[in-house]
LUMPABA-759603 format. One record per residue (C-alpha): residue in one letter; x, y, z; residue number from 1. Coordinates in nm, 3 decimals, padded with zeros to 5 digits. Example, Ala and Ser with C-alpha at 12.3 -4.5 7.8 and 13.67 -1.06 7.14 Angstrom:
<pts>
residu / u / v / w / num
A / 01.230 / -00.450 / 00.780 / 1
S / 01.367 / -00.106 / 00.714 / 2
</pts>
This chain:
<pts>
residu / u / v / w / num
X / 00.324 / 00.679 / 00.468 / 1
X / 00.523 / 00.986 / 00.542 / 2
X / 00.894 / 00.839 / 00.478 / 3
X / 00.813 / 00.722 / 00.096 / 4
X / 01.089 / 00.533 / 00.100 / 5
X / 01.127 / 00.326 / 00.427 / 6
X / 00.775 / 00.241 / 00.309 / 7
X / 00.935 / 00.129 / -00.015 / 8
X / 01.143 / -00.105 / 00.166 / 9
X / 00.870 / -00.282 / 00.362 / 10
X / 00.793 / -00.415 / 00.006 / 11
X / 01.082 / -00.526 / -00.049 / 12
X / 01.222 / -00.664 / 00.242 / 13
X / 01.194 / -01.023 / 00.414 / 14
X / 00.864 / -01.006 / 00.654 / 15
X / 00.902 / -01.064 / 01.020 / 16
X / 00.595 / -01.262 / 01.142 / 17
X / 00.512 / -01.162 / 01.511 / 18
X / 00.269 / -01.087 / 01.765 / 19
X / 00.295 / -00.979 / 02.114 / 20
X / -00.075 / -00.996 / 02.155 / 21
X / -00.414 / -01.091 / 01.991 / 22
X / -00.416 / -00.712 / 01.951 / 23
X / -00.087 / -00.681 / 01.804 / 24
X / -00.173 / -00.697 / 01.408 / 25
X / 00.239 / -00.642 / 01.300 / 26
X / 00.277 / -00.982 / 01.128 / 27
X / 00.069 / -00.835 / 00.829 / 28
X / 00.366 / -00.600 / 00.757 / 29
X / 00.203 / -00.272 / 00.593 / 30
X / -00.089 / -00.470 / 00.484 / 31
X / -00.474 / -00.529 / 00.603 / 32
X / -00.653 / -00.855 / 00.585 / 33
X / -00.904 / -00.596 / 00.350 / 34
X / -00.633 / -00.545 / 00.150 / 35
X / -00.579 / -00.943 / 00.108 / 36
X / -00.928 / -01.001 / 00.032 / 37
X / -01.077 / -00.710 / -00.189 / 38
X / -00.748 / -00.583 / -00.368 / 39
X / -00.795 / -00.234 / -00.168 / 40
X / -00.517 / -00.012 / -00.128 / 41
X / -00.288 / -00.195 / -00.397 / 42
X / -00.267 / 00.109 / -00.617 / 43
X / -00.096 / 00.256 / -00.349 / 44
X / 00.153 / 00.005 / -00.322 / 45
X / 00.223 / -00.081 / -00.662 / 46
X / 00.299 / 00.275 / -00.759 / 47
X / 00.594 / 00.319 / -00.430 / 48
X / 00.753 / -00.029 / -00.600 / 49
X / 00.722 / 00.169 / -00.973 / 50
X / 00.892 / 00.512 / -00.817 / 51
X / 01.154 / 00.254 / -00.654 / 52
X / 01.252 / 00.119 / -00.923 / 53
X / 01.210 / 00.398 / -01.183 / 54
X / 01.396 / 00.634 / -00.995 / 55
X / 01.619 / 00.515 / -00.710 / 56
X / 01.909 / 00.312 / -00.706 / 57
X / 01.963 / 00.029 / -00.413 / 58
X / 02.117 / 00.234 / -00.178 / 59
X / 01.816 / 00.499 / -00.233 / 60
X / 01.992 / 00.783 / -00.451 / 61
X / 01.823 / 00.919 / -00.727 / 62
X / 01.957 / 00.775 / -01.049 / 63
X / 02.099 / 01.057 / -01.310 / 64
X / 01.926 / 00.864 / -01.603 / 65
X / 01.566 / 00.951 / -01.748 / 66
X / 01.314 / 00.725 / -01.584 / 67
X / 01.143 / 00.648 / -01.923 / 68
X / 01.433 / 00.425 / -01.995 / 69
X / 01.353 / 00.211 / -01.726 / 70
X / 00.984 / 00.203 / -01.773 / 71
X / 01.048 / -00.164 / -01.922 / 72
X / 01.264 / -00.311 / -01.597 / 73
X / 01.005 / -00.140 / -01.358 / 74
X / 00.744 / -00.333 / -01.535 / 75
X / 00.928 / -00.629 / -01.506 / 76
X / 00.982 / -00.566 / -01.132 / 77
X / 00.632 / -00.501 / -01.090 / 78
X / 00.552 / -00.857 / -01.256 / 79
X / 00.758 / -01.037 / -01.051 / 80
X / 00.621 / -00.901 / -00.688 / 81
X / 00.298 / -00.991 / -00.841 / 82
X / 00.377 / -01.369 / -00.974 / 83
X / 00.140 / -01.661 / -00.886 / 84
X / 00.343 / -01.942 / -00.923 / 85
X / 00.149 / -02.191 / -01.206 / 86
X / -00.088 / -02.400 / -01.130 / 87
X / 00.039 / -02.672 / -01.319 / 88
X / -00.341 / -02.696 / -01.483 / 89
X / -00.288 / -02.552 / -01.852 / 90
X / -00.593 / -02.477 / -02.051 / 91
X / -00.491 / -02.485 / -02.394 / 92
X / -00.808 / -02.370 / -02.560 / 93
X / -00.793 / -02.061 / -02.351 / 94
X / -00.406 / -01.972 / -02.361 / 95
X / -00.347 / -01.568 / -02.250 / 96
X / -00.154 / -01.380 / -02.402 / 97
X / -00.024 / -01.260 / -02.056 / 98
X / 00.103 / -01.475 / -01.756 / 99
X / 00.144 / -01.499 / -01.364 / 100
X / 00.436 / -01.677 / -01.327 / 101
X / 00.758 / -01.516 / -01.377 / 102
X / 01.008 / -01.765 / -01.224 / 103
X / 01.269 / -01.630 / -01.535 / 104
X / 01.290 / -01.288 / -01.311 / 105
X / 01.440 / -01.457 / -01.023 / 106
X / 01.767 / -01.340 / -01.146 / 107
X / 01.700 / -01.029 / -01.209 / 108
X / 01.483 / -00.950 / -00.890 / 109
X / 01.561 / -01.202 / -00.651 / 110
X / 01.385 / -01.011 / -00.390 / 111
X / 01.122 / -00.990 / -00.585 / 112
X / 01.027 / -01.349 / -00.707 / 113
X / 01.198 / -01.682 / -00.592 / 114
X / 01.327 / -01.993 / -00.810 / 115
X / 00.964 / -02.170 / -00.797 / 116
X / 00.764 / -01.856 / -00.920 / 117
X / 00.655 / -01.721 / -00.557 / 118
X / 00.635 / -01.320 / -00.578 / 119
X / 00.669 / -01.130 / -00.251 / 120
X / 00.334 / -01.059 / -00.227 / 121
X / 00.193 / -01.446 / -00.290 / 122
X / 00.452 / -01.553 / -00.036 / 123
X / 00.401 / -01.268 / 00.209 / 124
X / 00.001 / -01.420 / 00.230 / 125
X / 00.112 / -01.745 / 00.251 / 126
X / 00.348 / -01.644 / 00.529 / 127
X / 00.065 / -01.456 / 00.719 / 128
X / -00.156 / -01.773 / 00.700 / 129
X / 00.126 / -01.969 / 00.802 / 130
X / 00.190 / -01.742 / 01.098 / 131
X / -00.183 / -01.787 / 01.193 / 132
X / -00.187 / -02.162 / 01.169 / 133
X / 00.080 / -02.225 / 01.399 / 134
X / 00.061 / -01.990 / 01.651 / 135
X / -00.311 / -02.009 / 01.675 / 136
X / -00.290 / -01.845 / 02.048 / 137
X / -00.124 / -01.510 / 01.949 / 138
X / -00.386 / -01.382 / 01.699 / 139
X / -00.780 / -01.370 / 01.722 / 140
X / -01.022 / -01.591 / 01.622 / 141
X / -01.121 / -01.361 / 01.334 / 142
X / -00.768 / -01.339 / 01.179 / 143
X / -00.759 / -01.744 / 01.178 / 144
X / -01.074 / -01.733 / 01.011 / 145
X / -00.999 / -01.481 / 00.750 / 146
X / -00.651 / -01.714 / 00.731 / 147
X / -00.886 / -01.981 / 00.650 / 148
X / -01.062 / -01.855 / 00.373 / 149
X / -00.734 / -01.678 / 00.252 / 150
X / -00.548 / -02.030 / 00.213 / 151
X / -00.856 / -02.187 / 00.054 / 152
X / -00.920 / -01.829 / -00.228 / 153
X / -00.602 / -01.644 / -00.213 / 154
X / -00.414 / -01.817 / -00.483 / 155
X / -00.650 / -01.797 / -00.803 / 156
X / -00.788 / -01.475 / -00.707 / 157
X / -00.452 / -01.276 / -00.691 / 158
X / -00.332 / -01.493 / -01.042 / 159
X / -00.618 / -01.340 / -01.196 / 160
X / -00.500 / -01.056 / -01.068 / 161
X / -00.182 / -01.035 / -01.182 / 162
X / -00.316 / -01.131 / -01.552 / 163
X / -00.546 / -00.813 / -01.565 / 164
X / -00.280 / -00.605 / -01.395 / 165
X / -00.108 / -00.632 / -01.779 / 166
X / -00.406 / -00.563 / -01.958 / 167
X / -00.375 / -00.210 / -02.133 / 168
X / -00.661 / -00.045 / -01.989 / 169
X / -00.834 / 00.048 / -02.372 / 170
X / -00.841 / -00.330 / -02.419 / 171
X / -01.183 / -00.402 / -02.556 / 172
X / -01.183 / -00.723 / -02.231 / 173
X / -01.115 / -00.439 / -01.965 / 174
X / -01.371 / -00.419 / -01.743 / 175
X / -01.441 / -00.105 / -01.547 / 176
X / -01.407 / -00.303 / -01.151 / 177
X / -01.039 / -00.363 / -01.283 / 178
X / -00.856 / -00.114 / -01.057 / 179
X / -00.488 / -00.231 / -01.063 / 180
X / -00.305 / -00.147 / -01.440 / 181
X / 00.063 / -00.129 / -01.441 / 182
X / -00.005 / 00.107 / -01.741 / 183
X / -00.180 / 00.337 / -01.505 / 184
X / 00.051 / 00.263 / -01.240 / 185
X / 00.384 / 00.340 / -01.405 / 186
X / 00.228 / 00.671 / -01.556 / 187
X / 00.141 / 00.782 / -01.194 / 188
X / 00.443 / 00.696 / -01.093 / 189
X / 00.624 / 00.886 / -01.349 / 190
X / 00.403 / 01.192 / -01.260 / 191
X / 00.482 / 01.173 / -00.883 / 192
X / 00.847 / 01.143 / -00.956 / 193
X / 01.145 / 01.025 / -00.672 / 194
X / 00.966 / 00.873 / -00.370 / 195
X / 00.953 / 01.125 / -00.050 / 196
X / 01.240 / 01.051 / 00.245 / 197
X / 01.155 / 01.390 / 00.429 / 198
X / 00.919 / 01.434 / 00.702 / 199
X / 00.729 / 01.742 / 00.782 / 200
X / 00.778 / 01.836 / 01.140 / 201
X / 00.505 / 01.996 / 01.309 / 202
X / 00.559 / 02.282 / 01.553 / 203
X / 00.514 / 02.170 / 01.913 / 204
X / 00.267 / 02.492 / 01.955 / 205
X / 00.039 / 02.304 / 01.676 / 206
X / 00.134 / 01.953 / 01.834 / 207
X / 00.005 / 02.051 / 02.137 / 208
X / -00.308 / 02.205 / 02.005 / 209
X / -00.381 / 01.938 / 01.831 / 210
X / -00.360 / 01.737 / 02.106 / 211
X / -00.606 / 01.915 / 02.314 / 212
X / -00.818 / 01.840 / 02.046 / 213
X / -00.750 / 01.488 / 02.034 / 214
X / -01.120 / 01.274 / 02.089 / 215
X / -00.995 / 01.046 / 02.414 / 216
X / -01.123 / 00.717 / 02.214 / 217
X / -00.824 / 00.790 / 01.954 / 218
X / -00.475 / 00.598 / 02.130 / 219
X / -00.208 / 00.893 / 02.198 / 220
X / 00.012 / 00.696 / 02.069 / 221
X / -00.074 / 00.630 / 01.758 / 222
X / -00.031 / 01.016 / 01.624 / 223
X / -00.324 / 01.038 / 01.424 / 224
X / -00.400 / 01.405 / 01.360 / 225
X / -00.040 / 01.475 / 01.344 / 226
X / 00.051 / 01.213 / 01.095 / 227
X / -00.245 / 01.321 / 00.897 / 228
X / -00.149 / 01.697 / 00.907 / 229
X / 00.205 / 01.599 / 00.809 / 230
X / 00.052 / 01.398 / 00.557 / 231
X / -00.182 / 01.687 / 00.373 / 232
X / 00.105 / 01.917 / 00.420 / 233
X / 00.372 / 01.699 / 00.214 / 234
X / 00.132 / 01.583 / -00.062 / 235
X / -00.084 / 01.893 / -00.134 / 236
X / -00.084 / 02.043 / -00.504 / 237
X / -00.088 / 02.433 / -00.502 / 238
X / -00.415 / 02.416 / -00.752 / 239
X / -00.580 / 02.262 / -00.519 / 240
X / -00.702 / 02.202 / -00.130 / 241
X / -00.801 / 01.852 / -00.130 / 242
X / -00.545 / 01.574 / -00.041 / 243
X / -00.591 / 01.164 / -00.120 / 244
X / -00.682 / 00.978 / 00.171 / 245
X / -00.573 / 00.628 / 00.099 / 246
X / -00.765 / 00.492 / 00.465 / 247
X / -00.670 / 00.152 / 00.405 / 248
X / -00.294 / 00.238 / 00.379 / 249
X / -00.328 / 00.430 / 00.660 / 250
X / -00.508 / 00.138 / 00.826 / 251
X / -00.185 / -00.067 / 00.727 / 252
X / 00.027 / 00.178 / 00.857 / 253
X / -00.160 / 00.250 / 01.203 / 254
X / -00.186 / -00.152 / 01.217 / 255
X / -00.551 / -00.118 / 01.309 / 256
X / -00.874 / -00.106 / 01.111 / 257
X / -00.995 / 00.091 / 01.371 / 258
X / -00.871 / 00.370 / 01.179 / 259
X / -01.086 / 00.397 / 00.910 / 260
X / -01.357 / 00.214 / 01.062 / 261
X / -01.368 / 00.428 / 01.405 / 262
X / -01.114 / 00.703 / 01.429 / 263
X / -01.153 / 00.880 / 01.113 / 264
X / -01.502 / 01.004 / 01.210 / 265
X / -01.408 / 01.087 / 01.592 / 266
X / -01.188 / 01.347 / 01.448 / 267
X / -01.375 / 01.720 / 01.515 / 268
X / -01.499 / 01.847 / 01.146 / 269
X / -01.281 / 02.212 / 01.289 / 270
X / -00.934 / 02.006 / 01.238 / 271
X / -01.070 / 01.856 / 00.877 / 272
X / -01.285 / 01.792 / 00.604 / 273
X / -01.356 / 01.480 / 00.482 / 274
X / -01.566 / 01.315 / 00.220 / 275
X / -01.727 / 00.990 / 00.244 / 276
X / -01.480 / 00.675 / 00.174 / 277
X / -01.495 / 00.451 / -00.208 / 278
X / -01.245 / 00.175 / -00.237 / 279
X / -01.063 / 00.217 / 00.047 / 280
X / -00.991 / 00.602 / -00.020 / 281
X / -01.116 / 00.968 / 00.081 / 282
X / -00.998 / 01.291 / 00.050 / 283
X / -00.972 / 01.583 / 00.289 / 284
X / -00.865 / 01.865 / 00.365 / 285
X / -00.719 / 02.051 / 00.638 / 286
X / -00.886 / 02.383 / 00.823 / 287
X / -00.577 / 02.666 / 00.809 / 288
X / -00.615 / 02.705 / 01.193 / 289
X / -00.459 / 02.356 / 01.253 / 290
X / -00.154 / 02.378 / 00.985 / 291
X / 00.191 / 02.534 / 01.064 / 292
X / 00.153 / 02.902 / 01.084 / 293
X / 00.418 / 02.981 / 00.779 / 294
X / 00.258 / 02.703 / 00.583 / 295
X / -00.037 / 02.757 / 00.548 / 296
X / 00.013 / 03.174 / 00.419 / 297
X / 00.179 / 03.043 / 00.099 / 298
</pts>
């Protein structure tokens, strides 16, 4: 969440599936079972794949050339993380104009999609449920549930998905609950330019403050209130003093739902403002007292 583009690679990259306890919740990668189910916090992710590939070469240098003229590969790239291999079941009275399966993008984005028509995201699931199914001991009862229902729902959910996804969002058939638009999301991306590699480092007076305010039922460890305070301090806009939550990233990224479902409202209303939680996002602000001194006069 803070290093845009080691986030970037998580997309990208083959997943590791482990668990060194029921607890342990890394073999979803930077992902929720929410997330799985509902679509939440997709926008998110979508738009880090866009900047990627809009405005960083493989190595992670930012390319010379005008993003606009590779508005047309992102889109492509953003297709085939998405594809849903095809059900082999045709409808010819209802033929879209827009697919799921991009198999023909293997060669261009072999990390992307594989040979059969698998996207990284349809075989991340499948690899999750996998996971689930044969080490039933190392994960809790819920996740194998939620595995369950994934395995059985997953596939023609997401290829419907991945069909509206490509639907300009004027289109007379757009519906308002669509969220996810590659228009939308290669605009934003556009706007929000090369994805973020620094970190802001907090000074250990204000780490140690912060810590003293720290609610005891929020782990140490996990760095909440700093991360967030990094967070608001790297993505605010001078016009204004609200900041994007995106909880159920930060879920991902915690590797606990505890976070939005528990932590977020432990924190003391002195350290930040919050306001109440739609589609897996807030927004918030933080009180001047608990940012870095020189910060927060400019």
């Amino acid at each position: 969440m803070l290093n845009e583009w080691e986030e970037f690679q998580r997309y990208i990259e083959t997943p590791v599936y482990v668990s060194a306890g029921k607890n342990d919740h890394s073999y979803l990668g930077r992902f929720t079972f929410e997330m799985f189910a509902e679509c939440t916090g997709l926008t998110r992710v979508l738009t880090v794949l866009a900047r990627g590939y809009l405005f960083h070469d493989a190595d992670g240098a930012i390319l010379a050339a005008d993003p606009r003229d590779r508005i047309g590969m992102a889109w492509r790239a953003l297709c085939a993380w998405c594809s849903v291999p095809d059900n082999g079941k045709p409808d010819p009275k209802n033929k879209w104009k827009f697919k799921s399966d991009f198999t023909e993008l293997h060669e261009e984005f072999p990390e992307l999609v594989d040979e059969r028509g698998g996207g990284w995201y349809y075989r991340h699931v499948h690899g999750v449920v996998a996971y689930t199914q044969s080490h039933p001991d190392a994960v809790m009862e819920s996740a194998l549930n939620r595995c369950r229902k994934l395995d059985e729902t997953f596939d023609a959910a997401w290829r419907s998905k991945a069909v509206q996804c490509q639907i300009p969002p004027l289109a007379p058939t757009t519906k308002a609950q669509w969220l996810l638009s590659f228009t939308e999301i290669l605009s934003n991306a556009l706007e929000l330019g090369p994805l973020r590699k620094e970190i802001a480092e907090l000074p250990p007076a204000l780490l140690e403050k912060l810590e003293c305010m720290r609610p005891t039922k929020i782990p140490r460890e996990l760095r909440v209130l700093p991360t967030l305070i990094s967070y608001y301090i790297v993505n605010h806009q001078p016009d204004t003093d609200w900041v994007v939550l995106p909880v159920v990233n930060f879920d991902a990224y915690f590797e606990t739902a505890s976070f939005g479902k528990k932590y977020l409202s432990l924190i003391p209303p002195e350290i930040l403002d919050r306001s109440p939680q739609h589609s897996g996002i807030s927004r918030y602000r933080v009180l001047p007292e608990y940012l870095p001194e020189a910060w927060a006069k400019t």
